[in-house]
C-alpha positions as a Markdown table, in Angstrom:
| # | Residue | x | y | z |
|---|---|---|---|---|
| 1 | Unk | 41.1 | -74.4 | -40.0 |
| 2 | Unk | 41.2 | -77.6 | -37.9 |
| 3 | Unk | 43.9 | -79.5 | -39.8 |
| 4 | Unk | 47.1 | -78.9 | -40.4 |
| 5 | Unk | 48.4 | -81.4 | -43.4 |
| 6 | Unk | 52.0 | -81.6 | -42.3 |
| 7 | Unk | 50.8 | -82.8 | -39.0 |
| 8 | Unk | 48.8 | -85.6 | -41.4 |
| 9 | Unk | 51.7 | -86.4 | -43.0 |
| 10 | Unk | 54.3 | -86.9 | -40.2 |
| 11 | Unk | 51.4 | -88.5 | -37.5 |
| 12 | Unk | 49.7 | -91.0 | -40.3 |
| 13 | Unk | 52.8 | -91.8 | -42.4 |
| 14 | Unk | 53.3 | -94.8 | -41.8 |
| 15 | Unk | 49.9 | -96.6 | -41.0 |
| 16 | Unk | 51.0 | -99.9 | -39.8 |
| 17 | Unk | 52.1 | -98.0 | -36.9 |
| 18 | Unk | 49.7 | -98.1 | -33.6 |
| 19 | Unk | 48.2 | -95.1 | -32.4 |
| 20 | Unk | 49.4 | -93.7 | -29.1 |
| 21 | Unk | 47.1 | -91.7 | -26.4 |
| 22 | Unk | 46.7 | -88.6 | -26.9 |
| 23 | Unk | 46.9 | -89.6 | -30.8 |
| 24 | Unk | 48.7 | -87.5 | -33.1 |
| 25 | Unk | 46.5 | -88.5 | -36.1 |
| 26 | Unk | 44.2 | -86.1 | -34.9 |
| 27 | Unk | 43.6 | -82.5 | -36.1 |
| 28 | Unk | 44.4 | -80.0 | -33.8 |
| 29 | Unk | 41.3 | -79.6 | -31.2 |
| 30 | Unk | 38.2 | -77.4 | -32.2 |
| 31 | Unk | 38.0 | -74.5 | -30.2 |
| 32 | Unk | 34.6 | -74.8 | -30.1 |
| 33 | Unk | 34.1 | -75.8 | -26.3 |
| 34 | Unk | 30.3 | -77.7 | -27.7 |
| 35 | Unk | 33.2 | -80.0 | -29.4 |
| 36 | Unk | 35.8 | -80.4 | -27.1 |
| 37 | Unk | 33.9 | -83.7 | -25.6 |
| 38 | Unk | 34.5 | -85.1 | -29.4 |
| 39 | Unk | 38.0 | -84.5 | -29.6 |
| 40 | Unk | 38.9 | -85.7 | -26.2 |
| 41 | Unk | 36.7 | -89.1 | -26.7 |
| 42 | Unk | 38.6 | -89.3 | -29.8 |
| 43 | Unk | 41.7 | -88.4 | -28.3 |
| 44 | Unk | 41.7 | -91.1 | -25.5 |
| 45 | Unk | 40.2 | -94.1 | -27.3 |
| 46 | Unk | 42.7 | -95.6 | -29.7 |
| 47 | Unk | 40.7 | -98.7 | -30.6 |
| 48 | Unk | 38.2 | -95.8 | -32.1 |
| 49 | Unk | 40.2 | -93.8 | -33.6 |
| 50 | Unk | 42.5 | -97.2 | -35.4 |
| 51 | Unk | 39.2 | -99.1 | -35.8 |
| 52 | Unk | 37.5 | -95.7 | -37.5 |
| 53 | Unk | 40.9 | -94.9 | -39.6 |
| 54 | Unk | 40.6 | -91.8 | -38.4 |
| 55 | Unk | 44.7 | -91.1 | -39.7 |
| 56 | Unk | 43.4 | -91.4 | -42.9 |
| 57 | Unk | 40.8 | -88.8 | -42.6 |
| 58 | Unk | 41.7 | -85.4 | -45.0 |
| 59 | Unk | 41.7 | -82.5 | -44.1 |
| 60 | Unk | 38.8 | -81.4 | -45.7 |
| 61 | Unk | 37.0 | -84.7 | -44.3 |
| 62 | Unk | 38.0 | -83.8 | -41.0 |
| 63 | Unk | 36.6 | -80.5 | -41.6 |
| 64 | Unk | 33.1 | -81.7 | -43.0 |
| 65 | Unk | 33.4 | -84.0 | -39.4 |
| 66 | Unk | 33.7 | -80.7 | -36.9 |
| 67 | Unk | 30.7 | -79.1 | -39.3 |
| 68 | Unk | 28.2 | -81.9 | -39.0 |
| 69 | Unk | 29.4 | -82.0 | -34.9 |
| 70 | Unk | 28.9 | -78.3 | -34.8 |
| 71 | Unk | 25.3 | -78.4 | -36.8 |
| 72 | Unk | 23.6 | -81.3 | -34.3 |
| 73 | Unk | 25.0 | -79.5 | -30.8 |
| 74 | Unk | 23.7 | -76.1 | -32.7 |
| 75 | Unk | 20.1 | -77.8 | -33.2 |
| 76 | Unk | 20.1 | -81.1 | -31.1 |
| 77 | Unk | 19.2 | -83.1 | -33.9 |
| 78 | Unk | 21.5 | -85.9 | -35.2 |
| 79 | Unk | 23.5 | -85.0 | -38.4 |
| 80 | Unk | 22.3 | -84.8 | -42.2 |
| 81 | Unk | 23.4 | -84.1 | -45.5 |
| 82 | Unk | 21.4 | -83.4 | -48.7 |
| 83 | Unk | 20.6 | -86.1 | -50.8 |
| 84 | Unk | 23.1 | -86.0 | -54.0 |
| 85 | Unk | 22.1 | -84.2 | -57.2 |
| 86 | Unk | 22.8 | -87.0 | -59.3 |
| 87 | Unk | 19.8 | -88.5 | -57.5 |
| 88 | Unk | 17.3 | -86.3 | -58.9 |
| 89 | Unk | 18.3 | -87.9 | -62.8 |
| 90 | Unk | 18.0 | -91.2 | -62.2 |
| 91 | Unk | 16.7 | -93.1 | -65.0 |
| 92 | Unk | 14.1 | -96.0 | -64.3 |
| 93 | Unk | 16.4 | -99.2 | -63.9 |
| 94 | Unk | 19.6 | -97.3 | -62.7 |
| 95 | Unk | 20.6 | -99.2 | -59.3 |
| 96 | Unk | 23.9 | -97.4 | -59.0 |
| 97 | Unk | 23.7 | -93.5 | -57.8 |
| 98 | Unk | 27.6 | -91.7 | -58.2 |
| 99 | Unk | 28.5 | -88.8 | -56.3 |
| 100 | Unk | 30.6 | -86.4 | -56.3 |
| 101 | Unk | 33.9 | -86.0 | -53.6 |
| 102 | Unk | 32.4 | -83.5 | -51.9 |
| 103 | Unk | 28.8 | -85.1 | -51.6 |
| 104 | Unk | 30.4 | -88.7 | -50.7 |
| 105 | Unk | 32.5 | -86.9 | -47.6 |
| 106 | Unk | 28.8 | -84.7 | -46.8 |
| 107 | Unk | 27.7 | -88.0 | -46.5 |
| 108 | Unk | 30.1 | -90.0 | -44.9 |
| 109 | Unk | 31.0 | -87.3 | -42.5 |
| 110 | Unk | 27.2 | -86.9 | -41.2 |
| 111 | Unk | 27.4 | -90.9 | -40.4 |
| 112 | Unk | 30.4 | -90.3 | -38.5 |
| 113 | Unk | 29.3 | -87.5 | -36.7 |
| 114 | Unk | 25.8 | -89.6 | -36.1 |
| 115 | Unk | 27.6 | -92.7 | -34.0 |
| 116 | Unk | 29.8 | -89.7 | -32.1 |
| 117 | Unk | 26.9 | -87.5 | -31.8 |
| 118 | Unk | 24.9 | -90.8 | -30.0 |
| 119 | Unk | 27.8 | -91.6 | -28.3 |
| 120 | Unk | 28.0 | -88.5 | -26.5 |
| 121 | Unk | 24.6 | -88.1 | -25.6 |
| 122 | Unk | 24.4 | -91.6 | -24.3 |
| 123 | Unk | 21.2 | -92.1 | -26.6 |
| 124 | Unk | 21.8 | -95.8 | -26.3 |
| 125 | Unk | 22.5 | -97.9 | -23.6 |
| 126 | Unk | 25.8 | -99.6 | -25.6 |
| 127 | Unk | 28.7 | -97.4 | -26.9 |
| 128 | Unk | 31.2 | -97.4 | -29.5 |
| 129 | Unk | 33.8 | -98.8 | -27.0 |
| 130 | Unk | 31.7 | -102.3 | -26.3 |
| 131 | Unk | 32.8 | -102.8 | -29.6 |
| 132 | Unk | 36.3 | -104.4 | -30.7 |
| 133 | Unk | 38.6 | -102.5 | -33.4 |
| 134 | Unk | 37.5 | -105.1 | -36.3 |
| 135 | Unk | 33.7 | -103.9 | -34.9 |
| 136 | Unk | 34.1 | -100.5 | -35.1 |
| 137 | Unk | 35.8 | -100.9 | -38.6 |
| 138 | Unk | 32.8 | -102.6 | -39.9 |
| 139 | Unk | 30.8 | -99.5 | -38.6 |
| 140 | Unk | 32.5 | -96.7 | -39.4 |
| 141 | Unk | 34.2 | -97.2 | -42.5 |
| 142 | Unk | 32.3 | -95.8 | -45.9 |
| 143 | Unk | 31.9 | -99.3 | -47.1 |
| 144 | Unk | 28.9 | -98.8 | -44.0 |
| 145 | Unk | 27.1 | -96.8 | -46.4 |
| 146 | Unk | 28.4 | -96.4 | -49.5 |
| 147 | Unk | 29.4 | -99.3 | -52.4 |
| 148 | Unk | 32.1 | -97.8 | -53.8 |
| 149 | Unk | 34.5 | -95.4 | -52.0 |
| 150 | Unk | 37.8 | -94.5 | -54.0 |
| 151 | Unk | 39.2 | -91.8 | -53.0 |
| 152 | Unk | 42.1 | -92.1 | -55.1 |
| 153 | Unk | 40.0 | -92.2 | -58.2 |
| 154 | Unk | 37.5 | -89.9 | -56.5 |
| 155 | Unk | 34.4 | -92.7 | -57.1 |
| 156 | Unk | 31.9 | -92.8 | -54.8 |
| 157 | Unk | 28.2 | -94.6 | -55.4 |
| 158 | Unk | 25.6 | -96.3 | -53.6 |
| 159 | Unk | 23.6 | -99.3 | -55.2 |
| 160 | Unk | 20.2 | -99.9 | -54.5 |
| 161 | Unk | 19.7 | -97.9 | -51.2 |
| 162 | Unk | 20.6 | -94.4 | -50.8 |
| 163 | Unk | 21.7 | -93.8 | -47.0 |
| 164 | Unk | 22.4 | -90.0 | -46.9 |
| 165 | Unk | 20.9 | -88.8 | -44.0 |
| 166 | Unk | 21.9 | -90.2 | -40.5 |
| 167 | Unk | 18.8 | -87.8 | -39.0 |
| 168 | Unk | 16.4 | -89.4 | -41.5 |
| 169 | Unk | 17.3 | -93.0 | -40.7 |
| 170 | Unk | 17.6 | -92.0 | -37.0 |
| 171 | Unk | 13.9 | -90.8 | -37.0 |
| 172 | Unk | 12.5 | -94.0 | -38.8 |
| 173 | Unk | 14.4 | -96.3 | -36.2 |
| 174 | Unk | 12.9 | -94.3 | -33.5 |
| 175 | Unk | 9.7 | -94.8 | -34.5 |
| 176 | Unk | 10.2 | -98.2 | -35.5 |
| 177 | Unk | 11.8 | -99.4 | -32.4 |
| 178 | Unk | 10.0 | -99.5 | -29.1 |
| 179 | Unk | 12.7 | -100.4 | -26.5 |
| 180 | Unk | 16.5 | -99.8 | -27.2 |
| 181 | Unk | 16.8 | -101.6 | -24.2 |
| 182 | Unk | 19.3 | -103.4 | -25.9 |
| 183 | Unk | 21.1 | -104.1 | -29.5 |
| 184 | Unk | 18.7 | -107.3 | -30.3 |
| 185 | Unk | 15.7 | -105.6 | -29.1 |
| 186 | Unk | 16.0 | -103.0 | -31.3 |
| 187 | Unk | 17.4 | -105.1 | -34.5 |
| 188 | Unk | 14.8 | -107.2 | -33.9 |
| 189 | Unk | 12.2 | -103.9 | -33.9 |
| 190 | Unk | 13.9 | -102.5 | -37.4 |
| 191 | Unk | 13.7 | -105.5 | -39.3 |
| 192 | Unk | 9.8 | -105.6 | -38.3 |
């Protein structure tokens, strides 16, 4: 509904290419109007959208982006998806969890939506656009969150630590940090 995949192909053919204002990567805007602040911070902010790789995104990962979006202006609480089935047959010393395509974009989507969705609502006193492109890279790419991400070969796992739920992380920092003053401060708070 919010992609069209010729528009993929022709804008994000070649990727070496920089992205230009009012980038063409980009799905068509929602028509939601709750998501029109989104698309036009993506829209304007290049090292975002480059840094992100958002001219990579699918389709359908584009789509799962608008959902999760939709789902925290809907409730005002920050993004989530369900935790993978495959989690609820792990065996005693498995430290690698697989999921499926469509969990691993749930997933990776609800992250992405997170650091817009805090963005947005200025729930921190830094922003996504403090940050260099090799920054934002480092935070918004699915090597974030996940330890293997293949979407060629359609493999997607976590080892060790399960991150599936920005809103559930979210609400532990929040109750773990007592100042996000600034970036240190509250590092300093989590790792406590």
């Amino acid at each position: 509904m919010y992609a069209t995949p010729l528009l993929f192909t022709t804008a994000c053919a070649d990727p070496a290419s920089p992205p230009h204002s009012g980038n063409f990567c980009l799905p068509p805007a929602p028509t939601e109007k709750s998501l029109r602040s989104y698309y036009d911070f993506l829209s304007t902010n290049d090292k975002v959208i480059s840094g992100g790789k958002f001219c990579s995104f699918s389709p359908e990962l584009y789509d799962n982006l608008w959902d999760k979006l939709r789902e925290a202006e809907k409730t005002g609480l920050p993004p989530t998806a369900a935790l993978p089935q495959s989690f609820y047959n792990l065996k005693k010393e498995q430290i690698n969890i697989d999921v499926t395509r469509e969990e691993a974009y749930q997933i990776y989507a609800a992250h992405v939506a997170h650091s817009l969705w805090v963005e947005k609502n200025k729930m921190v006193p830094w922003s996504l656009l403090d940050y260099n492109e090799k920054q934002i890279e480092d935070l918004l790419q699915p090597k974030a969150w996940f330890n293997s991400w293949n979407d060629q070969k359609e493999e997607y796992s976590f080892q060790y630590l399960l991150d599936h739920s920005p809103r559930e992380t979210f609400q532990i920092a929040n109750e773990s940090v007592s100042s996000f003053s600034n970036q240190k401060s509250a590092l300093i708070d989590i790792i406590k």
